[in-house]
C-alpha positions as CSV (number, residue, x, y, z in Angstrom):
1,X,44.2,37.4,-36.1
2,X,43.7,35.8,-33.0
3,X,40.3,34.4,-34.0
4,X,42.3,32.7,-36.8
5,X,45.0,31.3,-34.8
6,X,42.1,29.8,-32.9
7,X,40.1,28.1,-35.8
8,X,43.6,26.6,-36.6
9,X,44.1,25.1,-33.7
10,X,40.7,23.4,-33.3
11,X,41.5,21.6,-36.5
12,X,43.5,19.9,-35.1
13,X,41.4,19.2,-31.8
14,X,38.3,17.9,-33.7
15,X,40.4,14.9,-34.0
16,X,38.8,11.9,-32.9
17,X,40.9,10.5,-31.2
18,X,41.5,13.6,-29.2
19,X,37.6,13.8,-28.5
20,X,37.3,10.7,-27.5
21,X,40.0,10.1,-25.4
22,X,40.3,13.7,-23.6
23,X,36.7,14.2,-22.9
24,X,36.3,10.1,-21.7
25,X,39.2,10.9,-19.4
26,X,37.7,13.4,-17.9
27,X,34.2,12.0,-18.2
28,X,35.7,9.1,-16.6
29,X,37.5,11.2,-13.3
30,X,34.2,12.8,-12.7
31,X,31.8,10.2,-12.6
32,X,34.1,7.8,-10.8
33,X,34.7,10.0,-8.0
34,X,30.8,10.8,-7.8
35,X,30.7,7.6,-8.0
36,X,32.6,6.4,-5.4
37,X,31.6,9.1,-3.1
38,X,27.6,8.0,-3.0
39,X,28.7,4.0,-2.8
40,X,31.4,5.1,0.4
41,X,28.6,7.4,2.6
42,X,27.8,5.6,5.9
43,X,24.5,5.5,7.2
44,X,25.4,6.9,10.7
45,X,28.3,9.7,11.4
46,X,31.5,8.2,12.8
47,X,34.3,9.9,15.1
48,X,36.2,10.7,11.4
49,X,33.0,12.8,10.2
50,X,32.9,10.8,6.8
51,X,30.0,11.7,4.5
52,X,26.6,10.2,5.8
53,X,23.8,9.2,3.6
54,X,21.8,12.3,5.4
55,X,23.9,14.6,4.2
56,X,23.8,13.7,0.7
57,X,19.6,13.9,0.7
58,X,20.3,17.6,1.6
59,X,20.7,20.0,-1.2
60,X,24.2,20.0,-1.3
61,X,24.4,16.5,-1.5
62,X,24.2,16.4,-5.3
63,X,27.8,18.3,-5.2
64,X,29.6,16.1,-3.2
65,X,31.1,13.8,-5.1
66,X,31.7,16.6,-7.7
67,X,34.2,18.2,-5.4
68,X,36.3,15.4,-4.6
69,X,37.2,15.1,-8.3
70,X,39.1,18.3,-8.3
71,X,42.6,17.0,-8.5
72,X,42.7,14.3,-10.9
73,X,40.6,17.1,-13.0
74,X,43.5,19.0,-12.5
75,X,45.5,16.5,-13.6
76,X,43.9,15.3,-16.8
77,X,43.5,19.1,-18.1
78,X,47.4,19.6,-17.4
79,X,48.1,16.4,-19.6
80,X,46.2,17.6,-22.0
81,X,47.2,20.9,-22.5
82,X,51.0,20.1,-21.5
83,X,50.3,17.8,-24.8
84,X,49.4,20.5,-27.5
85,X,51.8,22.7,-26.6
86,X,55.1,20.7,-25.9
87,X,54.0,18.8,-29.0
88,X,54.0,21.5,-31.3
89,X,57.9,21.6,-30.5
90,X,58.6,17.6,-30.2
91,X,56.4,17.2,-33.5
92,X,58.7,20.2,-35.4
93,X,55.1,21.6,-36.2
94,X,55.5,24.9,-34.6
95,X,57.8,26.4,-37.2
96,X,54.8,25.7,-39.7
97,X,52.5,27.6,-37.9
98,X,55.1,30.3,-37.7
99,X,55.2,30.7,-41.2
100,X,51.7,31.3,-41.0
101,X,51.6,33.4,-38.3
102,X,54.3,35.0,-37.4
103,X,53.3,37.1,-34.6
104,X,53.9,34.3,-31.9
105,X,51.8,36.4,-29.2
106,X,48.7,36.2,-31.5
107,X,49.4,32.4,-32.0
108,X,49.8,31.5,-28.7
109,X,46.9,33.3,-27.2
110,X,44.8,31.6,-30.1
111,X,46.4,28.6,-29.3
112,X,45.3,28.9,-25.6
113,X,41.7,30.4,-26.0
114,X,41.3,27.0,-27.9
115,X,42.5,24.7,-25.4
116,X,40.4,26.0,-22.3
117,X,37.5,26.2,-24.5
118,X,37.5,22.4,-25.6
119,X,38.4,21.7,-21.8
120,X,35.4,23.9,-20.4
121,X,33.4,21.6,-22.8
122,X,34.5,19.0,-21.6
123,X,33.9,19.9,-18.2
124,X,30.5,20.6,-18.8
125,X,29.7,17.3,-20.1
126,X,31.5,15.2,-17.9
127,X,29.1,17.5,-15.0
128,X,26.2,16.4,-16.8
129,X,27.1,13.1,-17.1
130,X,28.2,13.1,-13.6
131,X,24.2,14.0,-12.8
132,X,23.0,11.3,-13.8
133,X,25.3,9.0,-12.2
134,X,24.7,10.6,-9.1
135,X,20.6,9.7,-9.5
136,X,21.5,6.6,-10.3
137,X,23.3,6.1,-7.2
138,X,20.9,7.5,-5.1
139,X,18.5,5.5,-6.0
140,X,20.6,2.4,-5.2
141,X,21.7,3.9,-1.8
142,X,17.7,4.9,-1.0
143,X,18.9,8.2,-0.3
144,X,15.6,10.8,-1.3
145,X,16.6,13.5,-4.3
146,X,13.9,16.4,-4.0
147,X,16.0,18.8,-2.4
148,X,18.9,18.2,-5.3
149,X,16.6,19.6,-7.9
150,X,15.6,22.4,-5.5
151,X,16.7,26.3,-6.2
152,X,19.3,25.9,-3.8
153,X,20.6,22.5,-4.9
154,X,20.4,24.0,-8.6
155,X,22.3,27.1,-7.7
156,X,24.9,24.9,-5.5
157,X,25.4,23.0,-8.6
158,X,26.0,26.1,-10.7
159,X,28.2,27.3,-8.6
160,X,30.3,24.0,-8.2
161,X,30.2,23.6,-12.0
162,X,32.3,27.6,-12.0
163,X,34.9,26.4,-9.7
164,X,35.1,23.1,-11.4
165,X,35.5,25.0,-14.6
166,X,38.4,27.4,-13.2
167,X,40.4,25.0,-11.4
168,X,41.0,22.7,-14.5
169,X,41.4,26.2,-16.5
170,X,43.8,26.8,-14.4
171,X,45.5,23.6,-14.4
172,X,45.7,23.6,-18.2
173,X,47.4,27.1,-18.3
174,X,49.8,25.2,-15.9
175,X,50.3,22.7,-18.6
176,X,50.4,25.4,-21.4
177,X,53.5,27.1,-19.7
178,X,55.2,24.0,-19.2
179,X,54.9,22.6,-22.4
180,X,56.4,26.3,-24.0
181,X,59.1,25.7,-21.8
182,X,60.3,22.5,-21.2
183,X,59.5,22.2,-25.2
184,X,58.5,18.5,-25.1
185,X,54.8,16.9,-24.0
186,X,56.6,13.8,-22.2
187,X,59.0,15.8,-20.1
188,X,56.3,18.8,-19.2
189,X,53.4,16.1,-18.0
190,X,55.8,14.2,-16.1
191,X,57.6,17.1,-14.5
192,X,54.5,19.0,-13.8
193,X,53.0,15.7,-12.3
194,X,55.2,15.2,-10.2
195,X,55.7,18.6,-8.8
196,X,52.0,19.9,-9.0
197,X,51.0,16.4,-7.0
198,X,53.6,14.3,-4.7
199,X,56.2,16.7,-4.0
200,X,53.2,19.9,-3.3
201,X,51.3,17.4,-1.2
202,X,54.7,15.9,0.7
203,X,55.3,19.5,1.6
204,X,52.1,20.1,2.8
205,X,52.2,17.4,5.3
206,X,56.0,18.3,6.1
207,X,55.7,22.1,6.8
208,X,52.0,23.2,8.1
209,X,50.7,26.4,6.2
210,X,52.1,25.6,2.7
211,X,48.7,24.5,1.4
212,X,48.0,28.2,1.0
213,X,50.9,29.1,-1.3
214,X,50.9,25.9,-3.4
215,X,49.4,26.3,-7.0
216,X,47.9,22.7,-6.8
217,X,46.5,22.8,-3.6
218,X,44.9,26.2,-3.9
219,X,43.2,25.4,-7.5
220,X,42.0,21.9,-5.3
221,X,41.0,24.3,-3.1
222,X,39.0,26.7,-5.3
223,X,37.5,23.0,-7.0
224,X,36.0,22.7,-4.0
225,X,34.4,26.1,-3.3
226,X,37.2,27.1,-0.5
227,X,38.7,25.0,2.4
228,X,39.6,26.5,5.8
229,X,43.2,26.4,5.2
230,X,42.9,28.6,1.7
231,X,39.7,30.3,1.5
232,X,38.1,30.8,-2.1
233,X,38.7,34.1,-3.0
234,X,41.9,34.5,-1.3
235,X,43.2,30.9,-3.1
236,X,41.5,32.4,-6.2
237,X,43.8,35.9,-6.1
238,X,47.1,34.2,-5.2
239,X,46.7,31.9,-8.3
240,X,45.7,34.7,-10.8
241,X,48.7,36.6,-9.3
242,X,51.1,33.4,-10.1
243,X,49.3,32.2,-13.4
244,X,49.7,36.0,-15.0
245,X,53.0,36.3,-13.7
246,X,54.5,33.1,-15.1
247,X,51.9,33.4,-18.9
248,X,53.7,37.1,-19.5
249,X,57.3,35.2,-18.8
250,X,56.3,32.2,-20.9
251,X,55.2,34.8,-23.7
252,X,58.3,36.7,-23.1
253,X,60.5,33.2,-23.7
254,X,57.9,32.0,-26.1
255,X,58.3,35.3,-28.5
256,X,62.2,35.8,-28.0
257,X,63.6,31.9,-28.2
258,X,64.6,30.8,-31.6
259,X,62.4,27.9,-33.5
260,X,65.1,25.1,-34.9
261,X,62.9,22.8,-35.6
């Protein structure tokens, strides 16, 4: 039941205008910050310890404008999923699919196992495009490439292309439970924005520590591989623990709230 509730929904994503404009958005955040990363290294380290053009020729290097793009990833997944959920109500296309399926559990975990899987898509080729940006770049800059196609840049990359693919995952479920409810696309993008990005980051630089309870900055945090103020694996727990908690009350709301229209 679930696979079916799935296939449904992705009629509806092979749209397009969805294709196009979700996976250029993202396409778009990726390669810019790579992008911008490779143009913006300095030649010699300063006293803020800015990227250099050595350390992007080590094997690493390859990754490094990859992880600056974690946020407005973040970002653009939320949209998105915030979108086909809280459209479903704003649309009055929900009750349709009720009809179908009535089980609402089965339809919304279809509904969401089709969502992260067009986003890890999308992911995956924005990375790729991303690559070849980044050798473009470098061979603009001068900066030497062997070590990026090296086993340990390859496996750097692999690794960077997993937390990239969590952090928007985790972004979009975000998005998911706002849009079930707050029950319209406009009102969940713009109140998740605004709380997931100016008000988490105005209390991070008003009271120190915060960064490691915040659900934005910790999935920025895991986009990255781990910071020193959140840690990976400890950022990576603390959001399964609030993501799980706030999916089963979403389903609970989701399964119990009448459909009007």
């Amino acid at each position: 039941m679930i696979w079916k509730s799935f296939e449904s929904e992705w009629v509806k994503m092979r749209r397009r205008r969805l294709w196009y404009g979700s996976y250029g958005a993202i396409t778009g955040v990726i390669v810019l910050t790579t992008i911008v990363t490779i143009a913006g290294a300095l030649h010699h380290p300063d006293a803020r310890g800015d990227l250099t053009l050595g350390q992007l020729a080590q094997a690493s290097g390859l990754s490094q404008g990859l992880t600056q793009s974690g946020v407005l990833l973040g970002a653009v997944s939320f949209s998105i999923a915030a979108f086909q959920f809280g459209g479903e109500f704003a649309h009055g296309t929900l009750r349709n699919l009720l009809v179908r399926q009535p089980r609402r559990s089965v339809l919304m975990a279809g509904k969401c196992l089709a969502v992260l899987t067009f986003l890890i898509g999308a992911v995956v080729v924005a990375t790729i495009v991303a690559i070849c940006a980044s050798f473009v770049m470098a061979h603009l800059r001068g900066i030497p490439t062997g070590a990026w196609t090296s086993g340990t840049g390859m496996g750097d990359l692999g690794i960077l292309l997993g937390d990239l693919t969590i952090s928007a995952c985790g972004f979009a479920i975000i998005g998911m439970i706002a849009g079930v409810l707050l029950r319209s696309s406009v009102i969940a993008i713009a109140a998740g924005l605004a709380i997931l990005l100016p008000v988490e980051t105005i209390l991070t630089d008003a009271i120190p520590g915060t960064a490691r309870w915040l659900p934005a900055q910790l999935l920025e945090s895991i986009a990255q591989g781990g910071t020193t103020t959140a840690p990976f694996e400890p950022a990576l727990m603390t959001v399964s623990a609030y993501v799980l908690g706030a999916v089963l009350v979403t389903l609970l709301v989701f399964v119990r709230r009448d459909v009007t229209a």
